[in-house]
C-alpha positions as CSV (number, residue, x, y, z in Angstrom):
1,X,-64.5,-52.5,92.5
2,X,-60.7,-52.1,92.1
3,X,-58.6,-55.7,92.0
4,X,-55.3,-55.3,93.3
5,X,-52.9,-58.7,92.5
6,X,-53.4,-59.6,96.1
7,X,-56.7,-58.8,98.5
8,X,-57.9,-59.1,102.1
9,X,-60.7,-61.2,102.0
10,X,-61.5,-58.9,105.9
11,X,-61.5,-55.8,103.3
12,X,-63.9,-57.6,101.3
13,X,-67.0,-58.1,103.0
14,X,-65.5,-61.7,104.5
15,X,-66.6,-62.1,108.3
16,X,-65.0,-65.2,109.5
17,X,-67.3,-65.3,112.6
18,X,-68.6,-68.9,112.1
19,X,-72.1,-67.5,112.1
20,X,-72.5,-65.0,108.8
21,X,-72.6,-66.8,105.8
22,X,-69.2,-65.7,103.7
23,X,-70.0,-67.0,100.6
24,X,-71.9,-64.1,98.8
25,X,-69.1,-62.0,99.8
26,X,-66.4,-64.6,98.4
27,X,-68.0,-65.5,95.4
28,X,-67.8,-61.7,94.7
29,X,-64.4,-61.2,95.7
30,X,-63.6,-64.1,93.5
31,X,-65.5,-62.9,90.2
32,X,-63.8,-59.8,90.8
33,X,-60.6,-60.8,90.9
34,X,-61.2,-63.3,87.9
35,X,-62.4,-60.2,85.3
36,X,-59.5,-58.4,86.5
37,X,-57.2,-61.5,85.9
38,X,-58.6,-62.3,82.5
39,X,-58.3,-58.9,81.6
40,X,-54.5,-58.3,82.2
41,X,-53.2,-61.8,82.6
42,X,-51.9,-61.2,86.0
43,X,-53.1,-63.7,88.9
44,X,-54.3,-62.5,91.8
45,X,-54.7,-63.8,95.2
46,X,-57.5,-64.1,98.0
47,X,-55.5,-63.5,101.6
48,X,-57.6,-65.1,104.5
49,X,-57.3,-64.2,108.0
50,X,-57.6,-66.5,110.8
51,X,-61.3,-67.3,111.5
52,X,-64.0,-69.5,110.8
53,X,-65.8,-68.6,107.6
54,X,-69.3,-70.2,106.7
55,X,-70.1,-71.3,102.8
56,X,-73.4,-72.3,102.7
57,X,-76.2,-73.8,100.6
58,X,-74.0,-73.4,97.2
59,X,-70.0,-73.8,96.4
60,X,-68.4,-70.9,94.9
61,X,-68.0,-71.2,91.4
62,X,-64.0,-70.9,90.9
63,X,-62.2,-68.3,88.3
64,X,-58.8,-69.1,86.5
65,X,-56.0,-66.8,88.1
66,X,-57.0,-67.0,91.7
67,X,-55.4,-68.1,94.3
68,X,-57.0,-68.9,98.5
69,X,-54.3,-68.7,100.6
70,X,-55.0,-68.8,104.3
71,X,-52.9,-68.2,107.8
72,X,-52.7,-71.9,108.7
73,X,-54.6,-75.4,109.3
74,X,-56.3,-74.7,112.4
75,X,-56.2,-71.2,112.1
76,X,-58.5,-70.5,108.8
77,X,-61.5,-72.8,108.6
78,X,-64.4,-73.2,105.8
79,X,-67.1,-74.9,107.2
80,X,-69.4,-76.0,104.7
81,X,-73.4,-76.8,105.1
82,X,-76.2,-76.9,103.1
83,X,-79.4,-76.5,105.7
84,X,-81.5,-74.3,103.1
85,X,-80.4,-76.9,100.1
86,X,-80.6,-80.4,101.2
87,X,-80.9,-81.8,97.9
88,X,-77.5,-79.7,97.0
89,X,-73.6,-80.5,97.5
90,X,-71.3,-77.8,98.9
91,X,-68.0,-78.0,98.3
92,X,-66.1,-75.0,98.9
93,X,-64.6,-74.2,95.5
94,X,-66.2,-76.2,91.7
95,X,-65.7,-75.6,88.4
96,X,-66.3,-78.6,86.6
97,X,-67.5,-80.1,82.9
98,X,-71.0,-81.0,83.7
99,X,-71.4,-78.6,85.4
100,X,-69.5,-75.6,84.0
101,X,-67.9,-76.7,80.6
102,X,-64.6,-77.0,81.5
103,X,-62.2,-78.7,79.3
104,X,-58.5,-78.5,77.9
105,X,-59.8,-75.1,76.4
106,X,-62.1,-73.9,79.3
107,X,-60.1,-74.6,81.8
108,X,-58.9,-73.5,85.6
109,X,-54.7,-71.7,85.5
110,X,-52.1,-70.6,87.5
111,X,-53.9,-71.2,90.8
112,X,-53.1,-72.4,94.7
113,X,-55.2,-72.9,97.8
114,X,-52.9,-73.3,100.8
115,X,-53.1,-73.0,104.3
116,X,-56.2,-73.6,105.6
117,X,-58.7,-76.0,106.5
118,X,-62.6,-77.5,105.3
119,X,-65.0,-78.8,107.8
120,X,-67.5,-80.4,105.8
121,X,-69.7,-82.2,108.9
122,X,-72.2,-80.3,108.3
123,X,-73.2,-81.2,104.9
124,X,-76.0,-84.0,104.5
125,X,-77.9,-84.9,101.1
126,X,-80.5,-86.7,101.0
127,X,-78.9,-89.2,98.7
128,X,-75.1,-90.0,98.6
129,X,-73.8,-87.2,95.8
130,X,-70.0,-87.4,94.3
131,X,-70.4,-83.8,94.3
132,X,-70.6,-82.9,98.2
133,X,-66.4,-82.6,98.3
134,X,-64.3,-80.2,99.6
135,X,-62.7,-79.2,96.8
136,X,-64.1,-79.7,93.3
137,X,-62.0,-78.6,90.2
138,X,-61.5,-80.3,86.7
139,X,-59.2,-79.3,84.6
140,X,-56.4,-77.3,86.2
141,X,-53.3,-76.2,84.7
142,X,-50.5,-75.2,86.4
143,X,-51.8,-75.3,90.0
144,X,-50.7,-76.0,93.4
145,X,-52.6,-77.8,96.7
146,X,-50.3,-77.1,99.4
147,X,-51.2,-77.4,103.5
148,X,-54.7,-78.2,103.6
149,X,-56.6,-80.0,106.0
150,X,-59.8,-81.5,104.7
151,X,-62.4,-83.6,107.3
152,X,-65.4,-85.0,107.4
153,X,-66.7,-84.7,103.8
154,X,-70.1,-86.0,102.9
155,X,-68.3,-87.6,99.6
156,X,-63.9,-87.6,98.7
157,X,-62.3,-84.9,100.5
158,X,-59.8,-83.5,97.8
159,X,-61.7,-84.2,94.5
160,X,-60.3,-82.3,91.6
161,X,-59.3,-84.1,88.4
162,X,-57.2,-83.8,85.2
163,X,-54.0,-81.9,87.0
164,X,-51.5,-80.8,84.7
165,X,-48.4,-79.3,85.7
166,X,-49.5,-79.3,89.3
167,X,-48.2,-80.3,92.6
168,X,-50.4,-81.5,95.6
169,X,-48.6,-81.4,99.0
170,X,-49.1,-81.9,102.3
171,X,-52.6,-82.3,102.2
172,X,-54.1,-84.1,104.7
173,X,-57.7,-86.0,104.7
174,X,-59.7,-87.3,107.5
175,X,-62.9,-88.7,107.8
176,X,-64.2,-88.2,104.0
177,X,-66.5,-89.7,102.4
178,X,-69.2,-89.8,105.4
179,X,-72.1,-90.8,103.9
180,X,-70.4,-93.5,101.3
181,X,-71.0,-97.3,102.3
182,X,-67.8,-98.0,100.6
183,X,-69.6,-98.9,97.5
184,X,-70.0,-96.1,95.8
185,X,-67.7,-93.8,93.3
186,X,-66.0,-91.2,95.2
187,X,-65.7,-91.0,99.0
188,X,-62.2,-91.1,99.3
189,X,-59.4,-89.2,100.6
190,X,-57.9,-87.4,97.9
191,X,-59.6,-89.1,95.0
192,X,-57.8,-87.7,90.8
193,X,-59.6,-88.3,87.7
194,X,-56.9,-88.8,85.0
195,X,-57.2,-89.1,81.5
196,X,-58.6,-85.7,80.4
197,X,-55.6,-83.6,79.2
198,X,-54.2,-86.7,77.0
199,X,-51.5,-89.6,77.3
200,X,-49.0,-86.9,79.4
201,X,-50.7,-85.4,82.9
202,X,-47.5,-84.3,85.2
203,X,-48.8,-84.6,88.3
204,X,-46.9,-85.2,91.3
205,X,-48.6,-86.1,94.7
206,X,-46.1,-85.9,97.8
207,X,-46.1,-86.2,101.6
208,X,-49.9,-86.3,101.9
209,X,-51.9,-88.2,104.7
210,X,-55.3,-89.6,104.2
211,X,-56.8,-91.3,107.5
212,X,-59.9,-92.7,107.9
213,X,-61.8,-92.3,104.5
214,X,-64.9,-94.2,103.2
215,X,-62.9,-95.7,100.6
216,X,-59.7,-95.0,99.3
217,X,-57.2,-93.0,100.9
218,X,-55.5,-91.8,97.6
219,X,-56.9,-93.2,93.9
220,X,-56.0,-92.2,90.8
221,X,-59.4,-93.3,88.2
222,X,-59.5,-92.6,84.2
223,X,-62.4,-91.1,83.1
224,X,-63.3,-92.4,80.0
225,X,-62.6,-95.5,78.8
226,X,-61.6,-94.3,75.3
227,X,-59.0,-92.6,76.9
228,X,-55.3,-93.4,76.9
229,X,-54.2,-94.4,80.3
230,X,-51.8,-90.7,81.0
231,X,-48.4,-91.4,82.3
232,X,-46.3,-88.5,83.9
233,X,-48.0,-88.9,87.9
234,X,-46.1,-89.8,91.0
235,X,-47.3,-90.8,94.3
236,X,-44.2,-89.9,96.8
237,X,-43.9,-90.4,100.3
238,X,-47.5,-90.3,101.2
239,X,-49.0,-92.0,104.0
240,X,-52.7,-94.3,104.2
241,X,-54.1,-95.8,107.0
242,X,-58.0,-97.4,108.2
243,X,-59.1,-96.7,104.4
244,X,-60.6,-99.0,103.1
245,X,-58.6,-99.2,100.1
246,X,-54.4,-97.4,100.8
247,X,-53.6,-96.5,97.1
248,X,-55.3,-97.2,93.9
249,X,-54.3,-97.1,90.6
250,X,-57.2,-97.5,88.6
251,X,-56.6,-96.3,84.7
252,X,-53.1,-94.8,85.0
253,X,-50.0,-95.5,82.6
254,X,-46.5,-96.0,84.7
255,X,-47.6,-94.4,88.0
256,X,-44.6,-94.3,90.4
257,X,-45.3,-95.3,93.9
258,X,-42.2,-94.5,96.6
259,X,-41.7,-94.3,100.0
260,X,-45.1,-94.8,101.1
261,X,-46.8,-95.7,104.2
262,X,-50.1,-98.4,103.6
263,X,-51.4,-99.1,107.2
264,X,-54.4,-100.6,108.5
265,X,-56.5,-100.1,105.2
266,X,-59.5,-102.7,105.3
267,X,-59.7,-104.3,102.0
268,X,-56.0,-103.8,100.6
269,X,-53.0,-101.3,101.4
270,X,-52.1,-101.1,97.7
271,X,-55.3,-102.0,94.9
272,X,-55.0,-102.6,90.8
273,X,-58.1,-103.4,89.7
274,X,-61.4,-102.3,87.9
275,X,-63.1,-100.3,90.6
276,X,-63.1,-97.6,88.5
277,X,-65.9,-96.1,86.8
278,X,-64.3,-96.9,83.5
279,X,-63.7,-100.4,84.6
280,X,-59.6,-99.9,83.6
281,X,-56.9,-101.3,85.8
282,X,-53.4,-99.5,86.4
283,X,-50.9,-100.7,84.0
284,X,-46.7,-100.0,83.5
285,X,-46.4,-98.6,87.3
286,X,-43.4,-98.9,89.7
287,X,-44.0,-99.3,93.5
288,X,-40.7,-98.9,95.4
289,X,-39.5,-98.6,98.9
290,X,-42.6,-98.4,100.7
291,X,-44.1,-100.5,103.7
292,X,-47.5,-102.1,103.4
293,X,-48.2,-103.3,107.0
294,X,-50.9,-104.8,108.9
295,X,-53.7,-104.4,106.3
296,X,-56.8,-106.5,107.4
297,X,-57.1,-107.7,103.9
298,X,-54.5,-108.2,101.7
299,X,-51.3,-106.1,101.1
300,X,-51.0,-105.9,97.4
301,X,-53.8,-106.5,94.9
302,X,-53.6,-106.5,91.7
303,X,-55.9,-107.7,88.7
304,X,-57.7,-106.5,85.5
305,X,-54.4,-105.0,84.1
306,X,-52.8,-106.3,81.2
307,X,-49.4,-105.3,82.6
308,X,-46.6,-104.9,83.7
309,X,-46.5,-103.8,87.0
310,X,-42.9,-103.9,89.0
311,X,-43.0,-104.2,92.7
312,X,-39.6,-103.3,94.1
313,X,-37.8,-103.3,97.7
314,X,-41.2,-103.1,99.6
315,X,-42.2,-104.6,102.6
316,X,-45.4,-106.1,103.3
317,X,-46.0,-107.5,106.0
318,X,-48.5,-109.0,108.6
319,X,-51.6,-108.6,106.5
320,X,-54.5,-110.0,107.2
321,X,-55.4,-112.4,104.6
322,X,-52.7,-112.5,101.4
323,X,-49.2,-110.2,101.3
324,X,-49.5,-109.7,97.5
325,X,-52.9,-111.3,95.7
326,X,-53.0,-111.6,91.5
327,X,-56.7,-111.5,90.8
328,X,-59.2,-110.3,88.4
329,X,-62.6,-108.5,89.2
330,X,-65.6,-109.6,86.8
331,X,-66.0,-106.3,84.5
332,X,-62.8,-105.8,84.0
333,X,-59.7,-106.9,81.9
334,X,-59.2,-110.9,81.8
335,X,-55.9,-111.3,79.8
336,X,-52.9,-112.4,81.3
337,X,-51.1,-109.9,83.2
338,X,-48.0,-110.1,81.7
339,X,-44.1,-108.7,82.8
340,X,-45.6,-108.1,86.4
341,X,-42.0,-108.1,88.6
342,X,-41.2,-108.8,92.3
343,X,-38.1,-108.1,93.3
344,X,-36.2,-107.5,96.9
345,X,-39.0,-107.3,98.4
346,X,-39.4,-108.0,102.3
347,X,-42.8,-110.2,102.2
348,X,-43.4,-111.6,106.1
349,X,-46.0,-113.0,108.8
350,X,-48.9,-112.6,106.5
351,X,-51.9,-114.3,107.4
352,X,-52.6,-116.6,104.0
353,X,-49.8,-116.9,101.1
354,X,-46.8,-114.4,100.7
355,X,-47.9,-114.4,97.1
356,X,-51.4,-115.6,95.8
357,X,-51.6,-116.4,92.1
358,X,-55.4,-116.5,91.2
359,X,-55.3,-114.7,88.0
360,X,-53.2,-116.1,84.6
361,X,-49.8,-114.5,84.4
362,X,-47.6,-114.3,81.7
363,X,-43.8,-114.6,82.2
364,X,-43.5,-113.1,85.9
365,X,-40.6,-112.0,87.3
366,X,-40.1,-113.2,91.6
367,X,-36.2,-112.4,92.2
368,X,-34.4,-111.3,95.3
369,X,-37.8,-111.7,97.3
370,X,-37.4,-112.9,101.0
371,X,-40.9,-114.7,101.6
372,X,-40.9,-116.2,105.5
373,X,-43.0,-116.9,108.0
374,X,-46.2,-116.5,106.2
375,X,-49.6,-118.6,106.7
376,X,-49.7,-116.9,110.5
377,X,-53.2,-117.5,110.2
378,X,-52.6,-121.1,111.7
379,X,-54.2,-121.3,115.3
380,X,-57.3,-124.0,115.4
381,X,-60.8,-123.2,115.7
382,X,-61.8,-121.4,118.8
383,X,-65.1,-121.0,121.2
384,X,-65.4,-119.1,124.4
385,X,-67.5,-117.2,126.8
386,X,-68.6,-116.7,130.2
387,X,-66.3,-115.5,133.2
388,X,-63.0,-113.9,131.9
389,X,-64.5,-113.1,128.4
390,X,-64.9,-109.0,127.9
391,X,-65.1,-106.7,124.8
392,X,-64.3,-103.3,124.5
393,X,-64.8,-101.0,121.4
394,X,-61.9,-102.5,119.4
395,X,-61.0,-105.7,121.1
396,X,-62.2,-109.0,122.7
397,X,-60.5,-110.8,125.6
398,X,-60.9,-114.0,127.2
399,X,-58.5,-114.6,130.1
400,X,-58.9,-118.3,130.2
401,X,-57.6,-118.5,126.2
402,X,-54.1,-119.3,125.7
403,X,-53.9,-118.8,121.4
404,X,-51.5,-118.7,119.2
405,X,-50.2,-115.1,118.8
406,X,-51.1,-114.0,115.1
407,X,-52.9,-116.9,114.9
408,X,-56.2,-115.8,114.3
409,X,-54.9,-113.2,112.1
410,X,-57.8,-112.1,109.6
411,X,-60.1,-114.1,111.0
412,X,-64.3,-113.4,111.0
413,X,-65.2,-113.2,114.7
414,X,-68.6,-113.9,115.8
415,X,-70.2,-113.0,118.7
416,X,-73.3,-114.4,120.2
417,X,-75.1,-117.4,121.9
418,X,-77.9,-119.5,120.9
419,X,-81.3,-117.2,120.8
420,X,-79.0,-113.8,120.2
421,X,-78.2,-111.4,117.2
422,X,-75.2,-112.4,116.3
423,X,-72.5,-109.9,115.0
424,X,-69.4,-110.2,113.5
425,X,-66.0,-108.8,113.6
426,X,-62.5,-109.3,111.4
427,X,-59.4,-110.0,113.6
428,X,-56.3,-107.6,113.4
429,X,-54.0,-109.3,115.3
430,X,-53.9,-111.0,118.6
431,X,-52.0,-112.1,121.7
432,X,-52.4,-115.2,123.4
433,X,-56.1,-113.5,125.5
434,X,-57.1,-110.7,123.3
435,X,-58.4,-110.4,119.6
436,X,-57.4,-106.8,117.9
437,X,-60.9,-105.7,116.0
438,X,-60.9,-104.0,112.7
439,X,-63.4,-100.9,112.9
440,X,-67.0,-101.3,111.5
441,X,-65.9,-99.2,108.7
442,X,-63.0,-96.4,107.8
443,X,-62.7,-94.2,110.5
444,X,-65.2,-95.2,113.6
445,X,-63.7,-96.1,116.7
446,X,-65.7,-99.3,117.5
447,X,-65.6,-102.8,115.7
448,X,-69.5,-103.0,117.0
449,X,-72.4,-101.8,114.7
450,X,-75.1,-102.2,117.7
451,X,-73.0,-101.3,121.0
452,X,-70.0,-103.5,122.5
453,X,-70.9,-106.6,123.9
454,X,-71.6,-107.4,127.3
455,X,-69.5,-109.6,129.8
456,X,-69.1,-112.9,129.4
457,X,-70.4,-112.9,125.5
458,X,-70.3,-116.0,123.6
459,X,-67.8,-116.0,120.6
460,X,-66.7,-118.3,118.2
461,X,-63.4,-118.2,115.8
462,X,-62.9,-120.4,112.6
463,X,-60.6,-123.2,112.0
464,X,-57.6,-122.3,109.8
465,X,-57.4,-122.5,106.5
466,X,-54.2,-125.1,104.8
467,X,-52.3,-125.1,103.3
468,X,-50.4,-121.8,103.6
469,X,-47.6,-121.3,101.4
470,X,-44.5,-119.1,100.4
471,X,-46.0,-118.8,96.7
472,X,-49.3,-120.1,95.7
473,X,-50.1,-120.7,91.6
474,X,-54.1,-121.1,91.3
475,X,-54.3,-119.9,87.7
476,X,-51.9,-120.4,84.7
477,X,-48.8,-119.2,84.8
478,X,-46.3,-119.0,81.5
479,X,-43.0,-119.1,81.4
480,X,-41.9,-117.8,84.8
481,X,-38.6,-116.6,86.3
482,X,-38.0,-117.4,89.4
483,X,-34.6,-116.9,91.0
484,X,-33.1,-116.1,93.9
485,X,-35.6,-116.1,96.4
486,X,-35.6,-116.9,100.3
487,X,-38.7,-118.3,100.9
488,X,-38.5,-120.9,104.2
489,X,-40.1,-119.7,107.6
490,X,-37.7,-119.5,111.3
491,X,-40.9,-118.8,113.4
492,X,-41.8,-121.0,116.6
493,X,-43.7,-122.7,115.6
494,X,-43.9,-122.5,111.6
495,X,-46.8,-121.3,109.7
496,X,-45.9,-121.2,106.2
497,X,-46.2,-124.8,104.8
498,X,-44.6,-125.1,101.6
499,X,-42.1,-122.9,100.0
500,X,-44.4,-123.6,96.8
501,X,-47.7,-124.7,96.0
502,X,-48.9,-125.6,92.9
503,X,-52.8,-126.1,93.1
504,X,-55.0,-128.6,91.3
505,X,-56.7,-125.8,88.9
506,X,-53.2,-124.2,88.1
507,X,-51.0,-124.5,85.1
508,X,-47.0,-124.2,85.3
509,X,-45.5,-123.9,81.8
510,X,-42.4,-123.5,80.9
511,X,-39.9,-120.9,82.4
512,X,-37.1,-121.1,85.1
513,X,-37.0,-121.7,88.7
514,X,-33.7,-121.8,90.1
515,X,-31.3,-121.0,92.9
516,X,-33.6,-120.5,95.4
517,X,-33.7,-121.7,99.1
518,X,-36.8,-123.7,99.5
519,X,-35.9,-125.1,103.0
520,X,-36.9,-124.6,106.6
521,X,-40.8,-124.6,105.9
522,X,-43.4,-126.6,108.1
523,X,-44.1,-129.2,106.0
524,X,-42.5,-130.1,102.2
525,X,-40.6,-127.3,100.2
526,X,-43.0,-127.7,97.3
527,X,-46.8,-129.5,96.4
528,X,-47.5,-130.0,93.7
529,X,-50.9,-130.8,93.1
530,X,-50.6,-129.8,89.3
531,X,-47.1,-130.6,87.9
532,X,-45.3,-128.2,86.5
533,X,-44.8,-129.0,82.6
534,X,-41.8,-128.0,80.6
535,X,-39.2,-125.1,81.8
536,X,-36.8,-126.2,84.2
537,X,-36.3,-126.7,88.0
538,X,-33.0,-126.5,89.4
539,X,-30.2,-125.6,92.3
540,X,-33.1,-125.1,94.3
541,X,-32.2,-126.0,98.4
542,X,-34.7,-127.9,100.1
């Protein structure tokens, strides 16, 4: 077989009728093309013609040197299945360590797949498996992931790790991570192992979209937990929404997060923590100019990292529980965060706290910040049912209600009467006669497990929870720096409580608070139910 640097995958044996199975025919092509490659050094390329091309039962076992190029999302399709292998994932493209031995010295080059799309529906193992991806590749130097769209994958959609000198773009991800509960590893969007090629992987991750995945929309995870945490990635103008996580960063060195959209994720919009399968939190990154909105949970989370962390001119905004939440996951790294920075950042109409301090931290930085009208969560206990009350898949209303709008903001709806299953939904958002319904899980399009409720179904919402502040310390905090800060709430009627809380089981040492504008909240500017010992306190309004 001849291997000219660029081949028709038609001229090849390739059908692309949706019915013959192409990948005997690929898998060829593609060892063809790889001898040739490694032969001569000169990359070849895989042209693919519109049509729908079937890969079943195995994934083809990728070569160094060649490239998949399509004619366009939409246009070429790999649909994947595995009805002769249920036991077996099927991604469309693996070469990977366990498997395959790759490693820094066996290891994937000078390679792009653009242009086309992987249906992955029809993939089912009989046990969740990290493996069923669409794409699979570990070590890969020098390549490029440009124009894909990827849907419906049993496990993480785009799953390839230890990326050096490449560039993913414009990669889209919808519905991954099928058969994942959300508690398993994997099942994400576009899910990078990091770690592998040493303390330097230059990676750069731009204008993605990841919608609807079983866990994360975009995480980066080191691999082994001897490794050094690599710096040299970038996250850039990428967008997350109804994830259940927006981005993580779990085992990377100075990750740089900008311009970003986090939307509608249901546990955070933006995650530190020790989720990983090494158990290592993010540390030294930078997360700038993005907008972290409307997160059912919390906006920022961020725990088991020693630090720092910077967090600058973001907004985040009309989250469900806290806008940015300091914590620490058993498992993980205990020590005080220290040097983690918030500055000019927009932090508004969040359910709970602006900030949440449940996790020691070591001289903190809050400067700049605007923190108003948080604790939205503030409309009394609710019950209802009967005539006017109606649910449809994402949403209950009850005509007769006349609630607080945002008031029940995060919220655990129940519905059901005495002698009835009772089922349980988180609140969005709401106006003064209809609740806004999270989804049962990443991507579904009902908030209802077992079928929508009937008319007139009996419901019941929570009392809310006080107080509700600006900035809440429940840890100990050292030597702080705050200055600057706006923190005071303008809303009709106001929300956030105090400017400051200090709560019984925190410890304030030391540091500076000063020039800030404390005023305008519902109640006090500060409580302090621990004082604050040593430091100093002053030229702050209110």
């Amino acid at each position: 077989m001849t291997a000219p640097l660029t081949a028709d995958a038609h001229e090849y044996g390739l059908v692309g009728d949706g019915v013959a199975d192409d990948r005997p025919a690929l898998q060829k092509l593609v060892d063809a093309l790889g001898d040739a490659t490694a032969a001569d050094g000169r990359p070849r390329t895989v042209r693919v013609p519109a049509g729908r091309y079937a890969i079943r039962d195995e994934p083809v076992l990728w070569r160094s040197g060649v490239s998949l190029v399509g004619a366009g999302r939409g246009a070429t399709c790999f649909e994947l299945s595995n009805p002769g292998a249920p036991i077996r994932p099927v991604p469309l493209a693996w070469f990977t360590t366990a498997q395959h031995g790759a490693g820094r010295d066996r290891h994937i080059a000078d390679v792009t797949f653009a242009h086309f799309e992987i249906d992955g529906l029809r993939v089912e193992t009989e046990e969740y498996d990290v493996l069923a991806k669409g794409l699979g590749l570990q070590y890969v130097l020098r390549g490029r992931f440009t124009d894909l769209y990827i849907h419906d994958t049993a496990a993480t959609g785009f799953g390839c790790d230890f990326l050096q000198d490449t560039v993913v773009e414009g990669v889209l991800t919808e519905r991954c991570g099928r058969q994942d509960p959300g508690e398993e590893m994997g099942g994400a969007g576009i899910g990078i192992g990091v770690g592998g090629w040493g303390p330097v992987e230059r990676l750069a991750v731009t204008d993605c979209a990841a919608r609807g995945n079983g866990t994360n929309g975009i995480f980066l995870e080191l691999q082994q937990d001897h490794w050094v945490p690599p710096r040299g990635i970038r996250i850039t103008a990428c967008h997350t929404e109804d994830n259940r996580y927006g981005i993580s960063d779990w085992g990377a060195d100075g990750l740089v997060v900008t311009g970003c959209t986090m939307l509608g994720n249901h546990v955070a919009g933006f995650d530190v923590s020790a989720q990983g399968t090494t158990s290592v939190g993010g540390r030294g990154g930078i997360v700038t100019g993005c907008v972290i909105d409307a997160n059912p949970g919390d906006g920022i989370a961020l725990g088991n990292t020693p630090g720092p962390y910077g967090f600058h001119g973001n907004r985040v905004s009309n989250n469900g529980r806290y806008g940015y939440w300091e914590h620490n996951l058993a498992g993980g790294d205990q020590e005080p965060a220290t040097d983690i920075v918030l500055e000019s950042n927009d932090i508004h109409d969040n359910a709970l706290d602006g900030i949440r301090v449940d996790a020691p931290l070591h001289e903190p930085a809050f400067f700049g910040n605007r923190i108003r009208g948080n604790g939205r969560r503030a409309a009394p206990q609710s019950r209802g049912g009967g005539e006017g009350v109606h649910c449809g898949p994402l949403s209950l209303t009850d005509e007769r209600a006349d609630w607080l709008a945002g008031g029940h903001r995060g919220k655990e709806l129940t519905v059901g009467g005495p002698g009835e299953t009772e089922v349980t939904a988180v609140v969005v958002d709401n106006t003064a006669t209809e609740l806004s319904l999270v989804p049962v899980r990443p991507g579904a399009d009902t908030a209802w497990p077992d079928g929508t409720p009937g008319p007139g179904a009996a419901y019941r919402l929570p009392d809310c929870p006080a107080p509700r502040a600006g900035l809440t310390a429940a840890a100990a905090v050292t030597h702080p720096y705050v200055h600057g800060n706006r923190v005071r709430d303008d809303g009709h009627p106001r929300t956030q409580v105090h400017a400051v809380w200090i709560a019984p089981e925190a410890t304030w040492t030391g540091g500076r608070v000063s020039g800030n504008d404390f005023s305008g909240n519902a109640s006090a500017s500060t409580r302090f139910d621990s004082a604050p010992s040593g430091g100093r306190w002053r030229d702050n309004a209110g």
